[in-house]
C-alpha positions as CSV (number, residue, x, y, z in Angstrom):
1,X,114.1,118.5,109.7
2,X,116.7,115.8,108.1
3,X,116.0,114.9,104.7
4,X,112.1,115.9,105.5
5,X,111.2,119.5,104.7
6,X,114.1,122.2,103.9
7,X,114.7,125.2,106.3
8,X,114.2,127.6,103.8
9,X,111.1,126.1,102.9
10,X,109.5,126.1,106.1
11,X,110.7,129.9,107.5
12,X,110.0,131.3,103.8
13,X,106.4,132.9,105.2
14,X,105.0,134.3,101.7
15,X,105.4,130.8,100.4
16,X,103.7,129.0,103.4
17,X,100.7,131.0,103.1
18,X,100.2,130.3,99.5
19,X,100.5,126.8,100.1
20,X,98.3,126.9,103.5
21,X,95.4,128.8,101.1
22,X,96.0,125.7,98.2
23,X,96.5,123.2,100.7
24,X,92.8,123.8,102.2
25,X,91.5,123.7,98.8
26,X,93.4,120.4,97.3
27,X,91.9,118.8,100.7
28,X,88.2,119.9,99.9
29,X,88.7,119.1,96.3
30,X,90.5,115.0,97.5
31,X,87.2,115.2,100.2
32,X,89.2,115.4,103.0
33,X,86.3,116.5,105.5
34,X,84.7,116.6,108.2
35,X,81.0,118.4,109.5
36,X,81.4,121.1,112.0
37,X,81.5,120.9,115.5
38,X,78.5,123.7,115.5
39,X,76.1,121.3,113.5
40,X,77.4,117.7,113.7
41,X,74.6,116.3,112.1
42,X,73.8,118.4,109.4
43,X,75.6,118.2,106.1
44,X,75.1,121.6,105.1
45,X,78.1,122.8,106.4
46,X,81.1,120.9,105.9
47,X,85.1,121.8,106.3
48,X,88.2,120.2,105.8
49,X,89.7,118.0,108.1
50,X,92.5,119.4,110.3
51,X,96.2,118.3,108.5
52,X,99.6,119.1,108.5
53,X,100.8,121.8,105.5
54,X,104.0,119.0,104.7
55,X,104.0,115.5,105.0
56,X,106.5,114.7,108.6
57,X,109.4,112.4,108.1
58,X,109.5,109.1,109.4
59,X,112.3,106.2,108.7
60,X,111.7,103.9,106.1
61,X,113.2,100.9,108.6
62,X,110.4,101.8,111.2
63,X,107.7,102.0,108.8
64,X,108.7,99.0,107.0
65,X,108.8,97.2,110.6
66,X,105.3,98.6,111.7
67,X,103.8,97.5,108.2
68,X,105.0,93.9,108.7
69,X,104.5,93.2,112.5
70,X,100.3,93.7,111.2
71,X,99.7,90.8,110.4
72,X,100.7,88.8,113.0
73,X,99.4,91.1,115.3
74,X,95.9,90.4,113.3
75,X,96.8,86.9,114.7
76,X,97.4,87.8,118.3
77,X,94.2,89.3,117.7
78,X,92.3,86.8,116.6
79,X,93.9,83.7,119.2
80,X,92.9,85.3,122.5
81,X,89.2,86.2,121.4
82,X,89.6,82.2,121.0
83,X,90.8,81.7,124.5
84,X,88.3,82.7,127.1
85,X,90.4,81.3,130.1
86,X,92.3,84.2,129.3
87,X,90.8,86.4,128.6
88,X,88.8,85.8,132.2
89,X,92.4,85.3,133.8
90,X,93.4,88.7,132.2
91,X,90.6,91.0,132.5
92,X,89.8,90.0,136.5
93,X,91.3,92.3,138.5
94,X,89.9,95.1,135.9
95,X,86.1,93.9,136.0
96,X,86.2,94.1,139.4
97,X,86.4,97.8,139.4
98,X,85.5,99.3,136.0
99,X,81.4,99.0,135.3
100,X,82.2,99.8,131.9
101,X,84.7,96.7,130.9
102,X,82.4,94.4,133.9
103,X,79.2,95.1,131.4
104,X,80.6,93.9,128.3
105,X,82.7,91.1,130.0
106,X,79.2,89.9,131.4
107,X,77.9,90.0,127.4
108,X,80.9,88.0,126.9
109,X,80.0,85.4,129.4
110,X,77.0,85.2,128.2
111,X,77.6,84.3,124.9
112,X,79.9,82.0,125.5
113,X,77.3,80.2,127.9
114,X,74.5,80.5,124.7
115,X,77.4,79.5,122.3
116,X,78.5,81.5,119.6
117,X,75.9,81.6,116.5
118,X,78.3,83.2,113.8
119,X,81.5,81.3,112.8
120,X,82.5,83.9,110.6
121,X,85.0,86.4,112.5
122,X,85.7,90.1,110.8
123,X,88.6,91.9,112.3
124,X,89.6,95.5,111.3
125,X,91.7,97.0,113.9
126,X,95.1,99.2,114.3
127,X,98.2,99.2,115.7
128,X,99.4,102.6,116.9
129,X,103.7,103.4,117.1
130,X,105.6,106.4,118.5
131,X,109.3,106.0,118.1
132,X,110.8,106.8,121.5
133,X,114.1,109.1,120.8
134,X,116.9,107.2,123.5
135,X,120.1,109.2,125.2
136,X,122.4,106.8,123.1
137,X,120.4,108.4,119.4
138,X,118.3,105.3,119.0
139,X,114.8,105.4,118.1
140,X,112.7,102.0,118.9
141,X,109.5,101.4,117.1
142,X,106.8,101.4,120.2
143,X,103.5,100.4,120.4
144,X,100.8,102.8,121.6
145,X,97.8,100.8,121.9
146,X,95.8,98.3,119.7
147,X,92.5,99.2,118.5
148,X,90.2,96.2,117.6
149,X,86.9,98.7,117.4
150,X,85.7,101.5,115.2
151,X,89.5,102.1,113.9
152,X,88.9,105.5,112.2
153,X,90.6,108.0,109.4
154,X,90.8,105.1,107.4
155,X,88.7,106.6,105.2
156,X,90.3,110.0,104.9
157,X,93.9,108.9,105.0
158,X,92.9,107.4,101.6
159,X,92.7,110.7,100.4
160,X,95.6,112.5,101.9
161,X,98.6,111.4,99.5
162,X,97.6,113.4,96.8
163,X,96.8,116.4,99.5
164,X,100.7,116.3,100.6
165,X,102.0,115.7,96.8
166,X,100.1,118.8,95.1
167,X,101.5,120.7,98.0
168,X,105.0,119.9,97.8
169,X,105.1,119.8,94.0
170,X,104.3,123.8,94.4
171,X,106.9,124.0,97.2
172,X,109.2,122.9,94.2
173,X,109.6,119.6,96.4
174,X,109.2,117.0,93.4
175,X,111.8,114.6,94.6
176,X,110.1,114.7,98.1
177,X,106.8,114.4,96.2
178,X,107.3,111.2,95.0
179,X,108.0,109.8,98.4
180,X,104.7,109.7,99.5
181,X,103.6,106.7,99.5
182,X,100.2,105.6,97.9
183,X,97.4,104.7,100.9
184,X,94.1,103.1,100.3
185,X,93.1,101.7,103.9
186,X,89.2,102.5,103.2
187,X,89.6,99.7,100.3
188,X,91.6,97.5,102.6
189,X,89.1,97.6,105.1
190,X,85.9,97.5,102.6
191,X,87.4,94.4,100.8
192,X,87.6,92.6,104.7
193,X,83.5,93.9,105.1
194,X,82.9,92.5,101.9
195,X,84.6,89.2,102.4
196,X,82.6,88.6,105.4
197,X,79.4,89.6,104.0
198,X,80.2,87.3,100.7
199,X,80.6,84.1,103.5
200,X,77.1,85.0,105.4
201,X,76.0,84.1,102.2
202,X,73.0,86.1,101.5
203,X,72.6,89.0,98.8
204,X,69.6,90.3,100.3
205,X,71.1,91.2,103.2
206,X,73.0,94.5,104.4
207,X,75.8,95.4,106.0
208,X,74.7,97.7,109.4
209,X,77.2,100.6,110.2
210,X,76.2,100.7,113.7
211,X,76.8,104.7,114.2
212,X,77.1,107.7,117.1
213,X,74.6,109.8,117.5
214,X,77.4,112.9,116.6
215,X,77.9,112.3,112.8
216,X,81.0,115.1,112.9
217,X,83.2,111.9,111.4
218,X,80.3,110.6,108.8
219,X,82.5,111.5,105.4
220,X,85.5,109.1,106.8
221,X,82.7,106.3,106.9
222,X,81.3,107.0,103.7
223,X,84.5,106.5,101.9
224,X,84.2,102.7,103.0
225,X,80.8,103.0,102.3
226,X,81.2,103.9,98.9
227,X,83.8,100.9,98.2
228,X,81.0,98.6,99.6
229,X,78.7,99.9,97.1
230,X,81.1,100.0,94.6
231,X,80.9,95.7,95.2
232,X,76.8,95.8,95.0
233,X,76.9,95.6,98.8
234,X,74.1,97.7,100.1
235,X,74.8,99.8,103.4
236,X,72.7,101.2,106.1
237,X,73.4,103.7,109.0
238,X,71.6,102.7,112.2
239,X,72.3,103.7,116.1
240,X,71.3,101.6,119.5
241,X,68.1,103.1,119.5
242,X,66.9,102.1,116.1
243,X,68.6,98.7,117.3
244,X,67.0,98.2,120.1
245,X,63.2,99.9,118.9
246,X,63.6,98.1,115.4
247,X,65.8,94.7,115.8
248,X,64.5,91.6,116.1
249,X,66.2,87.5,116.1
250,X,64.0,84.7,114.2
251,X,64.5,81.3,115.5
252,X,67.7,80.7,113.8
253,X,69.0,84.2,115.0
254,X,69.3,85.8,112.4
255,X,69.5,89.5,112.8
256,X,66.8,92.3,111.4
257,X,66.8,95.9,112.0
258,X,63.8,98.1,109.9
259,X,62.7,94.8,108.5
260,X,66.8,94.3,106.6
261,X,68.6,91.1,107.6
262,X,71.6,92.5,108.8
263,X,74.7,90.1,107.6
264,X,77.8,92.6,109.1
265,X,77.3,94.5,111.8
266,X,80.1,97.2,111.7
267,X,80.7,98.7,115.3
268,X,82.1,102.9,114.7
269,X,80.0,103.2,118.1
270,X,79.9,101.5,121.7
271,X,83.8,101.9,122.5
272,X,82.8,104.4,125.5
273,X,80.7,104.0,128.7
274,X,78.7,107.4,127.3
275,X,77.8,105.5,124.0
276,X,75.4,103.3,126.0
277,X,72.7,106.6,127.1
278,X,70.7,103.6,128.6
279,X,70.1,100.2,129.6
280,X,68.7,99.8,126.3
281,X,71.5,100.4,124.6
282,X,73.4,97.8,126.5
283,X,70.2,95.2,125.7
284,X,71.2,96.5,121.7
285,X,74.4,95.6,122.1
286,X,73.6,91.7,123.8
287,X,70.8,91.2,121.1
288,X,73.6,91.8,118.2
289,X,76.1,89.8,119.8
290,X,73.4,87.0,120.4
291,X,72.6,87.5,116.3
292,X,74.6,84.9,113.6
293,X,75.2,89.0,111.7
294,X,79.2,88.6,111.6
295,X,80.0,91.0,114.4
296,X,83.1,93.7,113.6
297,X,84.4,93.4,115.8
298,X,82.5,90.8,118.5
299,X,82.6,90.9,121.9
300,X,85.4,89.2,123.2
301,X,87.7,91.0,119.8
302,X,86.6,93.8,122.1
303,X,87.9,93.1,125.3
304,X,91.0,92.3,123.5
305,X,91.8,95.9,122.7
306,X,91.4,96.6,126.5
307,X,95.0,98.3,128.1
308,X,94.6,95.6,130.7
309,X,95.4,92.9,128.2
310,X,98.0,94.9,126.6
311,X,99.7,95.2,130.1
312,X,99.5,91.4,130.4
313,X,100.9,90.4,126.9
314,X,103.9,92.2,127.7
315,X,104.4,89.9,130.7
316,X,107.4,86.8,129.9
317,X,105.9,84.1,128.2
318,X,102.5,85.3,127.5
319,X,103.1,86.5,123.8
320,X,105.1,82.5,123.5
321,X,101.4,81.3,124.4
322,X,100.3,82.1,121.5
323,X,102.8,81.5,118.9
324,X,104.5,78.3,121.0
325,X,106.7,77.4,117.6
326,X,107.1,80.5,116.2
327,X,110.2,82.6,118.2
328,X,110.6,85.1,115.4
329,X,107.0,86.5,115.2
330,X,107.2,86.3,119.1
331,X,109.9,88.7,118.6
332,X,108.6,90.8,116.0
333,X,105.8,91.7,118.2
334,X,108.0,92.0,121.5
335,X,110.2,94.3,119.7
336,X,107.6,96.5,119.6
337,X,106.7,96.8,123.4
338,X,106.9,99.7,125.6
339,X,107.0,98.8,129.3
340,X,104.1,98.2,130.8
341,X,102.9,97.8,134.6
342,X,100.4,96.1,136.6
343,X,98.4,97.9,139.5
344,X,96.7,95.0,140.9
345,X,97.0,94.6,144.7
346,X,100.4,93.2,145.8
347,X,104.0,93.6,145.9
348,X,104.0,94.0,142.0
349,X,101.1,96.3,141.9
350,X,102.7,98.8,145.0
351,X,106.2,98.6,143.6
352,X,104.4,100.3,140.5
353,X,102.5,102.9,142.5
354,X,106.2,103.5,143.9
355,X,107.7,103.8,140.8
356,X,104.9,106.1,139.6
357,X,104.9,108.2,142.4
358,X,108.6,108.9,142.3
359,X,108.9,109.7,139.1
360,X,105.9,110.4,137.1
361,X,107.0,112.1,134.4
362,X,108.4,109.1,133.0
363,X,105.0,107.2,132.6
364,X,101.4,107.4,131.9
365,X,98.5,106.2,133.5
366,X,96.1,104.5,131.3
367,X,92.6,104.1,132.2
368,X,90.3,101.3,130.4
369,X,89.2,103.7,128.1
370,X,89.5,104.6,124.2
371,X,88.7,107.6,121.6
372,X,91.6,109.7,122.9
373,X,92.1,112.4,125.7
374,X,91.7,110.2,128.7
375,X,95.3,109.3,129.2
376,X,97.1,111.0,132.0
377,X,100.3,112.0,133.0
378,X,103.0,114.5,135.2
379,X,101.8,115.8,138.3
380,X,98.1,114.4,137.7
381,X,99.8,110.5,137.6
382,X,100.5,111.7,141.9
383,X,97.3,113.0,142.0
384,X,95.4,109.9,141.4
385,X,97.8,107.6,142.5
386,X,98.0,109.4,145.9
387,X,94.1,109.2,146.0
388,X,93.4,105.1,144.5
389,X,97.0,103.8,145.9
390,X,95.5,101.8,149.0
391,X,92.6,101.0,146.9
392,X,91.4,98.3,144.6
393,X,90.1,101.7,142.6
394,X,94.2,101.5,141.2
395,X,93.2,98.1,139.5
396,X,91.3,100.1,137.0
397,X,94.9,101.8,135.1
398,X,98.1,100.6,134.1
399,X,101.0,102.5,133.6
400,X,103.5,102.9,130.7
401,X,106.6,104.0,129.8
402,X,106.1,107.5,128.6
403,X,107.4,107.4,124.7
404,X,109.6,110.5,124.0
405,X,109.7,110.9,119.7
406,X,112.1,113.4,118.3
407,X,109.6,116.8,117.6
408,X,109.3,118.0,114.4
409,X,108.7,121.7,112.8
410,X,105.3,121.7,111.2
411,X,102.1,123.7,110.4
412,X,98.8,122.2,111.7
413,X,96.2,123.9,109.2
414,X,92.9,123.9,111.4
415,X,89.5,125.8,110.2
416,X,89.5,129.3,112.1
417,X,93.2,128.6,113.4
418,X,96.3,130.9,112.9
419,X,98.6,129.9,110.6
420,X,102.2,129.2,112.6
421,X,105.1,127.3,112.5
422,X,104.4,124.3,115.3
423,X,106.8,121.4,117.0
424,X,105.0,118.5,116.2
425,X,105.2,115.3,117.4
426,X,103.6,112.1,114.5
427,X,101.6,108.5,115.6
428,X,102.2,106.3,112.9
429,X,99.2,103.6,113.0
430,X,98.8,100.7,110.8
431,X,95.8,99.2,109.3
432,X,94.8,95.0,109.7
433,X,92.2,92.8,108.3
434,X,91.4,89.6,109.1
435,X,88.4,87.4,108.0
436,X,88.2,83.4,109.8
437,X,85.7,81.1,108.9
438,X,85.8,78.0,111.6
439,X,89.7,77.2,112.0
440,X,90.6,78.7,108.6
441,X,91.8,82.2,108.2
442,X,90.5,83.5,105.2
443,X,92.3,86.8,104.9
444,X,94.6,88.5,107.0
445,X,96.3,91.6,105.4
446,X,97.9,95.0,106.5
447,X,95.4,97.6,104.9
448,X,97.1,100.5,104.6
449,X,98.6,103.2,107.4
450,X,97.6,106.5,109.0
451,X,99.9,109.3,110.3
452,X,98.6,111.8,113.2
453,X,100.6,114.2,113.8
454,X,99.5,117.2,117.1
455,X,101.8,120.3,118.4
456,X,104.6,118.4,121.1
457,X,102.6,120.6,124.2
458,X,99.3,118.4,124.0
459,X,99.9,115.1,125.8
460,X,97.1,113.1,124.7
461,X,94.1,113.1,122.2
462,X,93.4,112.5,118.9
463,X,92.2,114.0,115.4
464,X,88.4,113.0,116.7
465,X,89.2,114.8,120.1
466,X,90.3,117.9,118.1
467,X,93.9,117.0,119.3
468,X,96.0,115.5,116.4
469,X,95.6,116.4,112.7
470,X,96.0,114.2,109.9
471,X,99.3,114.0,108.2
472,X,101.4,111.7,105.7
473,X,104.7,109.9,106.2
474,X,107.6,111.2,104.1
475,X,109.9,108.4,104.2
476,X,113.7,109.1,104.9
């Protein structure tokens, strides 16, 4: 591991399982935790969140690039929720065969049609990077994805410096110790909330985590709870079914759920089709969106985190829509595209399938789906290619050039898992808030950064999926 953690270090196995038993306990004492799978919903038994023992290396230059391409991805962001020609232009082919994104575009059409009750837009979303190892030793910053709902670990990555620093302090790693970097996203992210809330412009009213029936993840919330509290912002925890049996508009729309005007909704639910259990979550969803609650994020923020306009943006000229006079932000964000791949119906769309087809292990089929695991790739890309390929079904993926980082040795400390030595690959994702009032932006801001790190065998999934584990960037 170049300048990251020493040989001797890592194969010393006395040493590693002191530090694995002080490692779990500097992790309960920082609140690094999560319920158990066993009773999701009861905080009677707790554990700490799955992390790596040492902090995984990761080049200052990439970082520093990932950190400042934020906010003017928080733009990008932000100018094609504006554009509804667009985003309709964009997200066609896709509505036309995914229920899921053909559901929410239909809130968004409908809202549009009503008119838009909230001027106040909230934005917390992240970026996610893998830095694809090249035959000639380059190693490209590449973007993942773009999340623009219920970003998570924000919370607990705010906690995981001083995890990593006791650890490698008693490793007799001070020099490495003191290149971790301080991280605070769940104050990044709280001080975007509280903006918002502070422009609804009542004190009365609350700010509405709207939650998941499976409260595993509750303590990485409450850590951006606390920091709203912390501002005399008062907080409340409600799902679509308290929505949708509790919430009421008054004539000037203004949103109450349990008798509380709500003045932020803050969506950490409703990014998967099994979120909405009924039709009357889906009418939960509409009557917030119809609400003048700032919405975080609101509808058409959503549809901008959807692959399909991912795979469009990469297209030429598309980013240059949206920054017309600004050529080096347009390349600052282009720098950091993978290739990406229609599968609509046509020449384009087939030449893909062909591509695919021929050789899948260099790509991976994306569905219109987020929260990790869903991605596919290898053999399985022929699988479902082989059975959608003459079908509009196909319109529902893209594809992706398959990033390759550089593994990494590593132990992923996991409750009830044996301790061993691991080749890991890291995500690095960065943190952006954004508040616009009207035509002025009133904040936009990187908040902070999150490492995932999982063992090089698993594909896809992330720390929520019981996939990736949290971890910390050691710069080099």
């Amino acid at each position: 591991m170049a300048q990251g953690i020493p040989g001797e270090v890592l194969m010393n196995d006395e040493l590693i399982k002191d530090l694995a038993d002080v490692a779990k306990d500097a992790a309960l004492l920082q609140g690094v935790l999560m319920r158990l799978h066993e009773t999701p919903n009861s905080s009677e038994c707790v554990t700490y969140a799955p992390f790596t023992l040492f902090p995984s290396p990761v080049p200052k230059a990439a970082f520093l690039q990932a950190l400042a391409a934020q906010t003017h991805y928080n733009t990008l962001v932000d100018k094609i929720s504006q554009d509804p020609d667009f985003l309709r232009e964009a997200l066609a082919s896709t509505i036309a065969v995914d229920d899921f994104t053909a559901k929410l575009f239909r809130i968004h059409e409908q809202i549009l049609k009503e008119g838009r009750s909230q001027s106040i837009v909230l934005g917390l979303n992240r970026s996610d990077y893998m830095l694809d190892q090249r035959e000639d030793g380059a190693s490209p910053l590449k973007q993942i994805e773009i999340n623009t709902i219920a970003a998570s670990f924000g919370g607990l990555s705010s906690h995981m410096p001083d995890v990593h620093r006791h650890v490698l302090k008693l490793a007799g790693l001070l020099e490495e110790s003191q290149r971790i970097l301080d991280n605070n996203p769940a104050s990044g992210l709280a001080a975007a909330v509280a903006k918002a809330w502070e422009l609804y412009g009542s004190k009365r009213a609350v700010v509405m985590f709207l939650v998941e029936d499976n409260q595993r993840n509750i303590i990485d919330q409450r850590c951006i709870e606390q920091e709203l509290w912390k501002r005399n912002i008062p907080t409340i925890r409600r799902r679509f079914d308290d929505v949708y049996k509790t919430g009421s508009l008054d004539q000037d729309k203004t949103l109450f759920v349990d008798g509380r005007e709500v003045a932020v909704v803050y969506f950490r639910n409703g990014y998967m089709p099994q979120n909405y259990v009924s039709e009357q979550s889906w009418d939960a969803r509409l009557l917030m969106e119809r609400s003048r609650a700032v919405k975080c994020p609101d509808i058409s923020t959503h549809l901008v985190g959807t692959k399909k306009v991912q795979q469009v943006l990469a297209r030429s000229g598309v980013v240059e829509r949206f920054f017309p006079d600004q050529p080096e932000v347009v390349k600052q964000i282009r720098a950091t595209f993978a290739g990406l791949y229609t599968l609509d119906i046509g020449p384009e769309g087939d030449k893909t399938v062909e591509m695919a087809l021929s050789t899948p292990d260099r790509f991976v089929l994306k569905p219109q789906r987020e929260g990790g695991g869903n991605n596919i790739y290898g053999s399985e890309i022929c699988q479902v290619l082989e059975g959608v390929k003459n079908s509009t079904e196909r319109m529902a993926y893209i594809l992706m050039d398959k990033i390759n980082p550089t593994p990494v040795q590593n132990y992923l400390l996991r409750r009830d898992a044996p301790l061993r030595i691991s080749c890991c690959v890291s995500e690095l994702g960065v943190f952006g808030v954004y508040v616009r009032k009207g035509t002025e932006m009133v904040m936009n801001e990187c908040a902070g950064h999150l490492l995932r790190t999982k063992s090089s065998e698993h594909s896809d999934g992330g720390v929520a999926a019981g996939v990736a584990v949290l971890d910390n960037p050691l710069l080099v």
